[in-house]
PQR file with spaces between the fields and no chain letter, atoms N, CA, C, O and H, PARSE charges and radii, in Angstrom:
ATOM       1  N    UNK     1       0.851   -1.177    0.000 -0.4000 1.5000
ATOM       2  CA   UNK     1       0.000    0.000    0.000 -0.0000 2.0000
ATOM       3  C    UNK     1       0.897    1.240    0.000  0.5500 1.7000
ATOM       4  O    UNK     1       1.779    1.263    0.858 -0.5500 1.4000
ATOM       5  N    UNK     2       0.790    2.342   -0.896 -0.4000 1.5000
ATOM       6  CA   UNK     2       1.577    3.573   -0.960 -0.0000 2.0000
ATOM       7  C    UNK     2       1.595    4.137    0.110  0.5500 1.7000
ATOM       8  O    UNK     2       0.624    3.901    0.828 -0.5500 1.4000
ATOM       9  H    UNK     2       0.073    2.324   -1.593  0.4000 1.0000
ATOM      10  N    UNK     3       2.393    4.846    0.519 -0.4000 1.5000
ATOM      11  CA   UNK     3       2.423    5.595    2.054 -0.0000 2.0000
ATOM      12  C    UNK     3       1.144    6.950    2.134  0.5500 1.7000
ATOM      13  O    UNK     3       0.571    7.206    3.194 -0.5500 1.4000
ATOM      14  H    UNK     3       3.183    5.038   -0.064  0.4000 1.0000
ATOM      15  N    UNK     4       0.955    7.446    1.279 -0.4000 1.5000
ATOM      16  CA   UNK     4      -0.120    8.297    1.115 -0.0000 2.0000
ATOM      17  C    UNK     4      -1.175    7.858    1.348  0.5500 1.7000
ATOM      18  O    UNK     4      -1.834    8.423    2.221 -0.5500 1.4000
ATOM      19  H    UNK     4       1.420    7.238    0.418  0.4000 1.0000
ATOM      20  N    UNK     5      -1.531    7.114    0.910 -0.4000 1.5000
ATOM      21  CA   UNK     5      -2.638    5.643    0.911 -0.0000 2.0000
ATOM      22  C    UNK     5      -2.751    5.627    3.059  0.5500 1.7000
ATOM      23  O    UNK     5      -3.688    6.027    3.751 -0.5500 1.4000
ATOM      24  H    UNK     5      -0.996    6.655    0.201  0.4000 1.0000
ATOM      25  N    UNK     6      -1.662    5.126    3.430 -0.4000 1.5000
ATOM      26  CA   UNK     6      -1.664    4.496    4.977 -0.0000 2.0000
ATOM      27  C    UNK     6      -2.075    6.142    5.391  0.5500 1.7000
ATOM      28  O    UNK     6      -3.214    6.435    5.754 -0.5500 1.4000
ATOM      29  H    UNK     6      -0.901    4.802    2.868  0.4000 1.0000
ATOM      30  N    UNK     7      -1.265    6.877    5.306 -0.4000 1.5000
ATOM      31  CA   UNK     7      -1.392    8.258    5.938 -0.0000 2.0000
ATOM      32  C    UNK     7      -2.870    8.594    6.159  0.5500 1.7000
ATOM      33  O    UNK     7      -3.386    8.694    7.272 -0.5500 1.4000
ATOM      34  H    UNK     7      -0.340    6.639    5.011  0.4000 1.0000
ATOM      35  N    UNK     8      -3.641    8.794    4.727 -0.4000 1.5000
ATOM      36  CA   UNK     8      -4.957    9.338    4.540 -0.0000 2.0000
ATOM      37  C    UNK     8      -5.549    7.899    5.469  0.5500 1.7000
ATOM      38  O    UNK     8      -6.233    8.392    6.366 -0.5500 1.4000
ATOM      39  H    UNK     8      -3.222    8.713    3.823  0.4000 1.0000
ATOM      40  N    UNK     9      -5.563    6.799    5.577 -0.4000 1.5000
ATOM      41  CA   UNK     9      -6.172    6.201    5.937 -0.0000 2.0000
ATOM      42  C    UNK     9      -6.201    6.444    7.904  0.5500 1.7000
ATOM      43  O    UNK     9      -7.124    6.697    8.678 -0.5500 1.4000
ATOM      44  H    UNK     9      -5.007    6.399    4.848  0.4000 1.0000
ATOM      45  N    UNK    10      -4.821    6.230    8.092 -0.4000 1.5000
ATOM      46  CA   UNK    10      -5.037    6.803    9.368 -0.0000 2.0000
ATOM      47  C    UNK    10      -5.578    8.361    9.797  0.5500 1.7000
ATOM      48  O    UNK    10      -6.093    8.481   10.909 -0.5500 1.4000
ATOM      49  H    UNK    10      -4.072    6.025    7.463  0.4000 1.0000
ATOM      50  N    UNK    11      -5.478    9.382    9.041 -0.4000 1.5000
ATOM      51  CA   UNK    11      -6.221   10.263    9.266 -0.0000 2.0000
ATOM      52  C    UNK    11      -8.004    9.959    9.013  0.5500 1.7000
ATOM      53  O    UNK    11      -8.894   10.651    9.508 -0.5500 1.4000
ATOM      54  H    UNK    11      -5.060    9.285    8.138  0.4000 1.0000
ATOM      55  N    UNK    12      -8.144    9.144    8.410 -0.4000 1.5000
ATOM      56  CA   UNK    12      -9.544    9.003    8.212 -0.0000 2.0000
ATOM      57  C    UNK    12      -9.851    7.995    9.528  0.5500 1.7000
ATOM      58  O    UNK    12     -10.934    8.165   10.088 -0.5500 1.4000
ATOM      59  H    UNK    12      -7.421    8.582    8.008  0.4000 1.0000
ATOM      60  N    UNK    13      -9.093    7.122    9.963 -0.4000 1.5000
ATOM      61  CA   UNK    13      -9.324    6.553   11.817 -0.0000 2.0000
ATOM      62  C    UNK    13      -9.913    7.677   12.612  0.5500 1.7000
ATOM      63  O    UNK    13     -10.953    7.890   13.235 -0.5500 1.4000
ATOM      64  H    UNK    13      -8.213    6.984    9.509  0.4000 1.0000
ATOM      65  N    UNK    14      -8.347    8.563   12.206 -0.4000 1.5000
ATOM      66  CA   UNK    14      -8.732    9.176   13.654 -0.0000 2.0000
ATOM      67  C    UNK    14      -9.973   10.791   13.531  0.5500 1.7000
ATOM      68  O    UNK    14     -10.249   11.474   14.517 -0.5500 1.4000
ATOM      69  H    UNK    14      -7.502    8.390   11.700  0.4000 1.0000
ATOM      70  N    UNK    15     -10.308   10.959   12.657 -0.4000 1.5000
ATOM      71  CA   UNK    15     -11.197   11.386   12.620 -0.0000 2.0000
ATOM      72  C    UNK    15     -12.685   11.119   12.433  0.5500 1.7000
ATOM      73  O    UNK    15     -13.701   11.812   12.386 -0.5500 1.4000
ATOM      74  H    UNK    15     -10.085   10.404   11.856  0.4000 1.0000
ATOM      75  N    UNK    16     -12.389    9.814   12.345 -0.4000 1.5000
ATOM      76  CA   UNK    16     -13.860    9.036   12.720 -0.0000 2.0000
ATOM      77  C    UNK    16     -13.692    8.976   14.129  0.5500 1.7000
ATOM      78  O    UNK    16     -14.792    8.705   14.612 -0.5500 1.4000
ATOM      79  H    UNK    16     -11.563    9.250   12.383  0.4000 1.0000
ATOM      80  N    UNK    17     -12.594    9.135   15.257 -0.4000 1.5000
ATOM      81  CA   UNK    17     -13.155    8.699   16.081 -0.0000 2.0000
ATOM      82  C    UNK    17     -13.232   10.127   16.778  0.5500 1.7000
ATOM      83  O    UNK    17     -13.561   10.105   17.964 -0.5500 1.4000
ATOM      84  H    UNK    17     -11.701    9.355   14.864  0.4000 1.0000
ATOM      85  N    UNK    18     -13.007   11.200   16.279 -0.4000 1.5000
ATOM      86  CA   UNK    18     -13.018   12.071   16.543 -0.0000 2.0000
ATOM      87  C    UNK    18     -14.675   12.824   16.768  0.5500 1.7000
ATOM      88  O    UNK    18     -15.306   13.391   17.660 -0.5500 1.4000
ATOM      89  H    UNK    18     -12.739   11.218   15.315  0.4000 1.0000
ATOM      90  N    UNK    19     -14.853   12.412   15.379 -0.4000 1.5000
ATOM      91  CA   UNK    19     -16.270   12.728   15.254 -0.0000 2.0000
ATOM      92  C    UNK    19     -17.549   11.732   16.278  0.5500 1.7000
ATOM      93  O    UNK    19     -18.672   12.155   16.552 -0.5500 1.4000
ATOM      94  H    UNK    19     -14.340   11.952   14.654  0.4000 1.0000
ATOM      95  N    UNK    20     -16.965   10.312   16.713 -0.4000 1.5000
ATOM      96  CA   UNK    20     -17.771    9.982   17.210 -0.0000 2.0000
ATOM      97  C    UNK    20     -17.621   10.699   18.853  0.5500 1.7000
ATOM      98  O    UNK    20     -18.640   10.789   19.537 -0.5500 1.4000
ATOM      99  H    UNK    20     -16.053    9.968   16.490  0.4000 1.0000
ATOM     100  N    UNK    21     -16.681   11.039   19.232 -0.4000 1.5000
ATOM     101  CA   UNK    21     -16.258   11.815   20.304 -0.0000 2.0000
ATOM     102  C    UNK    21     -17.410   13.011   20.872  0.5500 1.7000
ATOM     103  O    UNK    21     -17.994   13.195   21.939 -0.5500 1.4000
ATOM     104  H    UNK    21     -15.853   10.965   18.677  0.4000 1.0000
ATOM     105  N    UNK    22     -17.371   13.917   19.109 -0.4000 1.5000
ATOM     106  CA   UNK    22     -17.973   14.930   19.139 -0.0000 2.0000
ATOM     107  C    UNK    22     -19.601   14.427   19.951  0.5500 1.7000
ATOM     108  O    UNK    22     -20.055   14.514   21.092 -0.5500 1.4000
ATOM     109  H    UNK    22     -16.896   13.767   18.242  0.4000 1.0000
ATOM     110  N    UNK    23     -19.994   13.995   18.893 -0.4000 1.5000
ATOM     111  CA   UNK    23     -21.909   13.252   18.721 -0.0000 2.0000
ATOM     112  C    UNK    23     -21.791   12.550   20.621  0.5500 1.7000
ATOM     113  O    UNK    23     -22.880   12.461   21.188 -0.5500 1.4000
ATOM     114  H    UNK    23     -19.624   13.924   17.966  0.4000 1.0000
ATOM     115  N    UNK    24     -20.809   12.215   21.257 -0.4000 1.5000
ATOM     116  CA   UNK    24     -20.908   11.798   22.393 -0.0000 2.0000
ATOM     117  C    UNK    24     -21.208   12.967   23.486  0.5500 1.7000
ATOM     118  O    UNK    24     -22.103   12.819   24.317 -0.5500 1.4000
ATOM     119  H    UNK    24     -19.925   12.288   20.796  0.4000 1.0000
ATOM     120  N    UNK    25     -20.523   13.966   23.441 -0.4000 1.5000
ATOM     121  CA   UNK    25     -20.577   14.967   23.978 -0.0000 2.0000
ATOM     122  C    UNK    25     -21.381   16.187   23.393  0.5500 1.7000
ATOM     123  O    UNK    25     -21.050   17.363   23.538 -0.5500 1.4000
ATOM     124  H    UNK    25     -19.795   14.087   22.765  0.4000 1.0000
ATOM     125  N    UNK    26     -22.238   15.836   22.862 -0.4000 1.5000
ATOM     126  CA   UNK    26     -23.437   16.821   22.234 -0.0000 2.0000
ATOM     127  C    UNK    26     -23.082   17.905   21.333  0.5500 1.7000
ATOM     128  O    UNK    26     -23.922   18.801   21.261 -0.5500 1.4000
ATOM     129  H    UNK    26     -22.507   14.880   22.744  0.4000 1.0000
ATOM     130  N    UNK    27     -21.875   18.051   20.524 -0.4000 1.5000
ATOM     131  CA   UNK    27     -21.118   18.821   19.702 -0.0000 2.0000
ATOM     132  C    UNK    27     -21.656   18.312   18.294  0.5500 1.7000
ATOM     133  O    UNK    27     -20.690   18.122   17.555 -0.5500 1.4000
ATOM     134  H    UNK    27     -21.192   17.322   20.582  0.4000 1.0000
ATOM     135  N    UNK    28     -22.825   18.036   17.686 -0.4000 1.5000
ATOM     136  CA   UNK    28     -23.900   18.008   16.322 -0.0000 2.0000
ATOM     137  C    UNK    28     -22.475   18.245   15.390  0.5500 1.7000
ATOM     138  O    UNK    28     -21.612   17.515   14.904 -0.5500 1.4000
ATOM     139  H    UNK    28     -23.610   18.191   18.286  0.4000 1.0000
ATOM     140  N    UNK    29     -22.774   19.772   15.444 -0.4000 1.5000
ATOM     141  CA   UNK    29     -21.780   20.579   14.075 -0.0000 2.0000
ATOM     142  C    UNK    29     -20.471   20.463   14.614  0.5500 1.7000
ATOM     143  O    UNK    29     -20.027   21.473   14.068 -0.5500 1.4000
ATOM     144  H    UNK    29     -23.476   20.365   15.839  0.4000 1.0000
ATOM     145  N    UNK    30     -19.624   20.074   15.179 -0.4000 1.5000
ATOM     146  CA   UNK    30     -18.155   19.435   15.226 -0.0000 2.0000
ATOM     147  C    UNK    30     -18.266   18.158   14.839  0.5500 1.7000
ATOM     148  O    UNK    30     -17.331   17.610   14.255 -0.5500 1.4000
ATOM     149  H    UNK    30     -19.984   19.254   15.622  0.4000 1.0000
ATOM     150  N    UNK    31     -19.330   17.568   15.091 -0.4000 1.5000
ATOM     151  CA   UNK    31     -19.545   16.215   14.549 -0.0000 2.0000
ATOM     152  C    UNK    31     -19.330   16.172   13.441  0.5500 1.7000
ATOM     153  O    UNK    31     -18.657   15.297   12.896 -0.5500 1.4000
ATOM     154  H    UNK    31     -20.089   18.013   15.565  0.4000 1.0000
ATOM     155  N    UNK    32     -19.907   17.190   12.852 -0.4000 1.5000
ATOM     156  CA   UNK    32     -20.642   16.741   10.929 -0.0000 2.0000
ATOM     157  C    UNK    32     -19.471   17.379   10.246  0.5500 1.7000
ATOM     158  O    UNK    32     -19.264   17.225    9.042 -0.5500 1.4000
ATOM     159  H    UNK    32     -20.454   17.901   13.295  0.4000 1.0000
ATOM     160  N    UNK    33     -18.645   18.159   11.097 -0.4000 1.5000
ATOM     161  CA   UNK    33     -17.520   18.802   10.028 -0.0000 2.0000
ATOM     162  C    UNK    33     -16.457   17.382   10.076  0.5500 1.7000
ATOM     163  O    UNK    33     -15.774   17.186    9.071 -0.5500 1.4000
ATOM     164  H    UNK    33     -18.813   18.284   12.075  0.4000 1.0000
ATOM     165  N    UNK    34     -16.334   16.403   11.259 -0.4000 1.5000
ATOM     166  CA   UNK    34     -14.849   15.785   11.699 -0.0000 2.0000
ATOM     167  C    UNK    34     -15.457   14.480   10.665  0.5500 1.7000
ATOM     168  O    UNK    34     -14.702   13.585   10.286 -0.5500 1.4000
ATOM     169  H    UNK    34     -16.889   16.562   12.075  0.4000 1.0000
ATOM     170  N    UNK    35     -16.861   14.527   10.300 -0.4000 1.5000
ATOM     171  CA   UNK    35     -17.646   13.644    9.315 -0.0000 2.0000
ATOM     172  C    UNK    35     -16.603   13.815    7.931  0.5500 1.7000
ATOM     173  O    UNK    35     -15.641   13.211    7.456 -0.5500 1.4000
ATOM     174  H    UNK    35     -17.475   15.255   10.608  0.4000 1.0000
ATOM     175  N    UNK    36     -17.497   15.129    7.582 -0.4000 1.5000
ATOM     176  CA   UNK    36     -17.068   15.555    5.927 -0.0000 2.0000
ATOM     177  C    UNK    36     -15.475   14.855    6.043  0.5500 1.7000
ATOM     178  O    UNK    36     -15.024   13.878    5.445 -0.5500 1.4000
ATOM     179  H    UNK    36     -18.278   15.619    7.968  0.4000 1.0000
ATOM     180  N    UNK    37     -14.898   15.659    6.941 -0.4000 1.5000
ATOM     181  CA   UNK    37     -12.982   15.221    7.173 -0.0000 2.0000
ATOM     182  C    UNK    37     -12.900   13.785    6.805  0.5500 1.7000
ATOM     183  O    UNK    37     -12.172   13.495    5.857 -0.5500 1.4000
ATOM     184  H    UNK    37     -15.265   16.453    7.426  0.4000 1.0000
ATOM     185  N    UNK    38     -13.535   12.866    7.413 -0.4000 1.5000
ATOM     186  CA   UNK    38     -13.719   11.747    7.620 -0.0000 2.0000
ATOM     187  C    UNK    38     -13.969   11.142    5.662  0.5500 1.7000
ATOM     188  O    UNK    38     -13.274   10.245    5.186 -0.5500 1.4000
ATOM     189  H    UNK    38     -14.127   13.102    8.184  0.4000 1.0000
ATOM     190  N    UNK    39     -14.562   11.540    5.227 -0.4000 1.5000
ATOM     191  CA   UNK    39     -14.806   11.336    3.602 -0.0000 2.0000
ATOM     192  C    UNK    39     -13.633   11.904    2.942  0.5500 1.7000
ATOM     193  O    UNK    39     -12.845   11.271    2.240 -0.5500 1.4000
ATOM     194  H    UNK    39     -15.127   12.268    5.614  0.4000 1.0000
ATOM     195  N    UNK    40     -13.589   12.967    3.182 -0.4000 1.5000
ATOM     196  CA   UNK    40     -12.574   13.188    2.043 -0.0000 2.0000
ATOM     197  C    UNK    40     -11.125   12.495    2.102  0.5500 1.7000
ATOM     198  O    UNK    40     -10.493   12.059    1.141 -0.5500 1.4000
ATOM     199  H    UNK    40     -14.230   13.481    3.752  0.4000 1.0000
ATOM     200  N    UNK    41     -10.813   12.496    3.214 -0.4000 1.5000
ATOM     201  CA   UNK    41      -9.487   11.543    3.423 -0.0000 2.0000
ATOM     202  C    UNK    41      -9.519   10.112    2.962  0.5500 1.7000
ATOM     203  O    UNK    41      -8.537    9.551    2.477 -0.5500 1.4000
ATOM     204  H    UNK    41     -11.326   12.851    3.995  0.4000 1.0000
ATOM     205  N    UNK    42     -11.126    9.340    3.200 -0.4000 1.5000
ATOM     206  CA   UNK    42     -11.173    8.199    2.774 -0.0000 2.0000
ATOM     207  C    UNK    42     -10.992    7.856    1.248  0.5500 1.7000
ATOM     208  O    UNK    42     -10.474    6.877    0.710 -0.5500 1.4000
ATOM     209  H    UNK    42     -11.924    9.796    3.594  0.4000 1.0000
ATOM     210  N    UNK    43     -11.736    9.259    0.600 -0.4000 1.5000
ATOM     211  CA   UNK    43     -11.286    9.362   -1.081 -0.0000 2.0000
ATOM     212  C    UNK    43      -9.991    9.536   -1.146  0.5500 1.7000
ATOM     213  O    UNK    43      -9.545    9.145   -2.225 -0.5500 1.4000
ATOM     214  H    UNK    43     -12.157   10.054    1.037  0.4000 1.0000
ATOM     215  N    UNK    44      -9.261    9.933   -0.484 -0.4000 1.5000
ATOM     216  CA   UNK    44      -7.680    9.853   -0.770 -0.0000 2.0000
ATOM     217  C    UNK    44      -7.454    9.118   -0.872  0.5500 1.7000
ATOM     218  O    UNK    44      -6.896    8.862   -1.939 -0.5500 1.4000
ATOM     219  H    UNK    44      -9.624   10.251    0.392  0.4000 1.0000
ATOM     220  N    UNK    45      -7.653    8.005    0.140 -0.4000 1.5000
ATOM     221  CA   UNK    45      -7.483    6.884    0.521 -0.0000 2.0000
ATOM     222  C    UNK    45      -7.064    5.954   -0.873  0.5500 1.7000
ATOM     223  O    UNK    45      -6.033    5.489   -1.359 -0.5500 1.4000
ATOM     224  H    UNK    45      -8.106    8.212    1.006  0.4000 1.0000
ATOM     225  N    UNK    46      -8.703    5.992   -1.232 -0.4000 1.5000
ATOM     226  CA   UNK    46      -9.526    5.358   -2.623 -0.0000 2.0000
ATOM     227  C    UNK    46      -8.321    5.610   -3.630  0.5500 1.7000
ATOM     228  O    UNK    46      -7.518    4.830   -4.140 -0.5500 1.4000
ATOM     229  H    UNK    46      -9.540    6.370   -0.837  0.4000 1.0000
ATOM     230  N    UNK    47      -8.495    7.036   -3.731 -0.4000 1.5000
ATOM     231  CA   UNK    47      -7.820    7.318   -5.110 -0.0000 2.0000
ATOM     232  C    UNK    47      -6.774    6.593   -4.774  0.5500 1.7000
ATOM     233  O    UNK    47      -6.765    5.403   -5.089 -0.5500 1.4000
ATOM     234  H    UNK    47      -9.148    7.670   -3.316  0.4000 1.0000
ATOM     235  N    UNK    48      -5.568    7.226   -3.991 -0.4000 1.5000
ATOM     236  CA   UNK    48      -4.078    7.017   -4.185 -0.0000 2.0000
ATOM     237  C    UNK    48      -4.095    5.261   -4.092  0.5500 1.7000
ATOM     238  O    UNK    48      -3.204    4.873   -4.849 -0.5500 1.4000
ATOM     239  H    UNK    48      -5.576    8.193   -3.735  0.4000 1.0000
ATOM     240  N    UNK    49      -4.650    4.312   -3.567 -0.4000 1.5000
ATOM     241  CA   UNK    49      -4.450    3.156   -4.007 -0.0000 2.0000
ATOM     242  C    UNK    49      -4.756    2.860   -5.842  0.5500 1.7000
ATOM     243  O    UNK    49      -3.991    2.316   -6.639 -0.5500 1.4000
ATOM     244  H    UNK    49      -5.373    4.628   -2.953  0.4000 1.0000
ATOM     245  N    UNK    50      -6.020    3.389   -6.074 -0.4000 1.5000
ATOM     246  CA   UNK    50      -6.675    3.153   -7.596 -0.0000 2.0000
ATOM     247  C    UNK    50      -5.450    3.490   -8.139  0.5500 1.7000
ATOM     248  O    UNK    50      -4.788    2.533   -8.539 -0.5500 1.4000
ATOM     249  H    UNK    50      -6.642    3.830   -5.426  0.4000 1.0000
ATOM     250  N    UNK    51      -4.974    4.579   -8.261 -0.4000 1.5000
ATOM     251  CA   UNK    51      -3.658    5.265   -9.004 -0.0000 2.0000
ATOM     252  C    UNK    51      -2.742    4.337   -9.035  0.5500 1.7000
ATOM     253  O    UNK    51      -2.247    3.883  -10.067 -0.5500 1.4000
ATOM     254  H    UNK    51      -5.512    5.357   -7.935  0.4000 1.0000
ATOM     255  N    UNK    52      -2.482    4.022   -7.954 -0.4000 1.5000
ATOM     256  CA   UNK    52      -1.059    2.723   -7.707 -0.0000 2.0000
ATOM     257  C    UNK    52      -1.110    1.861   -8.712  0.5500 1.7000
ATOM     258  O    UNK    52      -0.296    1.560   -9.585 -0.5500 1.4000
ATOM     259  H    UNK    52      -2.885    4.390   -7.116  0.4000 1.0000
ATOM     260  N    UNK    53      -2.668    1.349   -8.352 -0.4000 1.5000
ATOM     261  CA   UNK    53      -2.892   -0.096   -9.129 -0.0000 2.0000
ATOM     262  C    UNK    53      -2.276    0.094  -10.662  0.5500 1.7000
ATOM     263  O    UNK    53      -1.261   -0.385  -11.167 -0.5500 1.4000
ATOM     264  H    UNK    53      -3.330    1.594   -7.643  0.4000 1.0000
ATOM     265  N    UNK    54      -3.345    1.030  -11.232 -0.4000 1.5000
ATOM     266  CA   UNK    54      -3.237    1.815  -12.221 -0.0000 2.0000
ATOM     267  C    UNK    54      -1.892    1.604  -12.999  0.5500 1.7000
ATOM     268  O    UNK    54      -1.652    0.902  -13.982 -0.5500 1.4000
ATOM     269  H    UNK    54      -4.169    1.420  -10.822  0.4000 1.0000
ATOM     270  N    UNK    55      -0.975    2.547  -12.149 -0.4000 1.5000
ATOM     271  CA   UNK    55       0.122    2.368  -12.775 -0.0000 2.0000
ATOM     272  C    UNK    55       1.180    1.146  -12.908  0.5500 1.7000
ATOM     273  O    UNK    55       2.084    0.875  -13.698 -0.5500 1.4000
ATOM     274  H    UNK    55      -1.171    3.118  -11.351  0.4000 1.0000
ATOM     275  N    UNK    56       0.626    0.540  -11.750 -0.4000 1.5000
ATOM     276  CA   UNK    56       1.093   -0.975  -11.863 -0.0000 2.0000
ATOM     277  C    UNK    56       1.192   -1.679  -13.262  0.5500 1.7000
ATOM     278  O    UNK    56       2.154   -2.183  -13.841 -0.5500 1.4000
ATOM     279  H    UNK    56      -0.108    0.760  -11.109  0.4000 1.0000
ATOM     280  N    UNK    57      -0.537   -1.499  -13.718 -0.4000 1.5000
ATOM     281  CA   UNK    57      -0.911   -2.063  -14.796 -0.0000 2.0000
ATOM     282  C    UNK    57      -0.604   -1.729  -16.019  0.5500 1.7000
ATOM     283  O    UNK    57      -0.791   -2.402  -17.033 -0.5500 1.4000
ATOM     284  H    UNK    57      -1.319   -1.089  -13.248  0.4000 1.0000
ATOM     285  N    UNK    58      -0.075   -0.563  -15.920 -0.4000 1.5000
ATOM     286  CA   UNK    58       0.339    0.268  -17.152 -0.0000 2.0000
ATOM     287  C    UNK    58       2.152   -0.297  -17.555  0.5500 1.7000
ATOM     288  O    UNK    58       2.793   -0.711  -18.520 -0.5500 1.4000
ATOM     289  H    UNK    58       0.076   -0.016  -15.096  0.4000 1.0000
ATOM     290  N    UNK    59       2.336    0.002  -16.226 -0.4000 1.5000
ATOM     291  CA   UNK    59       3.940   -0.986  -16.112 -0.0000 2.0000
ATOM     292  C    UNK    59       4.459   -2.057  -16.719  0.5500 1.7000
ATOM     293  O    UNK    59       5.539   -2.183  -17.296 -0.5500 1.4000
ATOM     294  H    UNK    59       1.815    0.339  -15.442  0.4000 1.0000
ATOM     295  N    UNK    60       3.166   -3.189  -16.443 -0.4000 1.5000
ATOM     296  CA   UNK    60       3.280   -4.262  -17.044 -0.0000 2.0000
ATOM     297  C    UNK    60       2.916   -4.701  -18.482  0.5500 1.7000
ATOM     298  O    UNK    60       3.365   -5.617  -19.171 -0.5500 1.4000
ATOM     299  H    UNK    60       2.289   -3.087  -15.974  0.4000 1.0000
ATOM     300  N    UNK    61       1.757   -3.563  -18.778 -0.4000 1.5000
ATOM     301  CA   UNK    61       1.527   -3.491  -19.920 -0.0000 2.0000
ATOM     302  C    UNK    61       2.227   -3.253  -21.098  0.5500 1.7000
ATOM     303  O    UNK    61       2.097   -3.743  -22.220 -0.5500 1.4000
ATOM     304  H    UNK    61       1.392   -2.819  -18.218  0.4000 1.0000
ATOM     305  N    UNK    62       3.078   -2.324  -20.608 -0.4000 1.5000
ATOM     306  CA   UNK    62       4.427   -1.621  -21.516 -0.0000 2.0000
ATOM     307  C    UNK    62       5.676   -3.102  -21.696  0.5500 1.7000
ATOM     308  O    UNK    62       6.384   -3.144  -22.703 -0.5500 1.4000
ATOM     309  H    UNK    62       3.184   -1.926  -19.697  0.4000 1.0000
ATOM     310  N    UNK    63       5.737   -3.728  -21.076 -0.4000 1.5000
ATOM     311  CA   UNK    63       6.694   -4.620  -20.878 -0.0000 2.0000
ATOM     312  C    UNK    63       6.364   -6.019  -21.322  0.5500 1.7000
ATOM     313  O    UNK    63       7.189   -6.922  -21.182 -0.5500 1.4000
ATOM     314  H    UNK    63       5.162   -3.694  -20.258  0.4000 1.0000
């Protein structure tokens, strides 16, 4: 897994648990922002593996 890939993924941990933190302690809208956080990092996530693959395949393709 690319290191960008692990990074975004652990930021997407810990802001899930961040957000569940929030919703525990009655913080709604800190919740729903540490949410959104929570998505977009996971699309990092997404992408920078897809990309990897990607170029994996392109690698081998050429060869």
């Amino acid at each position: 897994m690319p290191r960008l890939a692990l990074f975004a993924l652990a930021v997407c941990a810990l802001t899930t648990v961040a957000a569940v933190v929030s919703f525990v302690q009655g913080s709604w809208l800190v919740g729903i922002v540490w949410i959104m956080m929570a998505g977009i990092s996971s699309n990092m996530t997404w992408y920078s593996i897809r990309r990897t693959r990607a170029q994996r395949h392109e690698a081998a393709a050429r060869h």
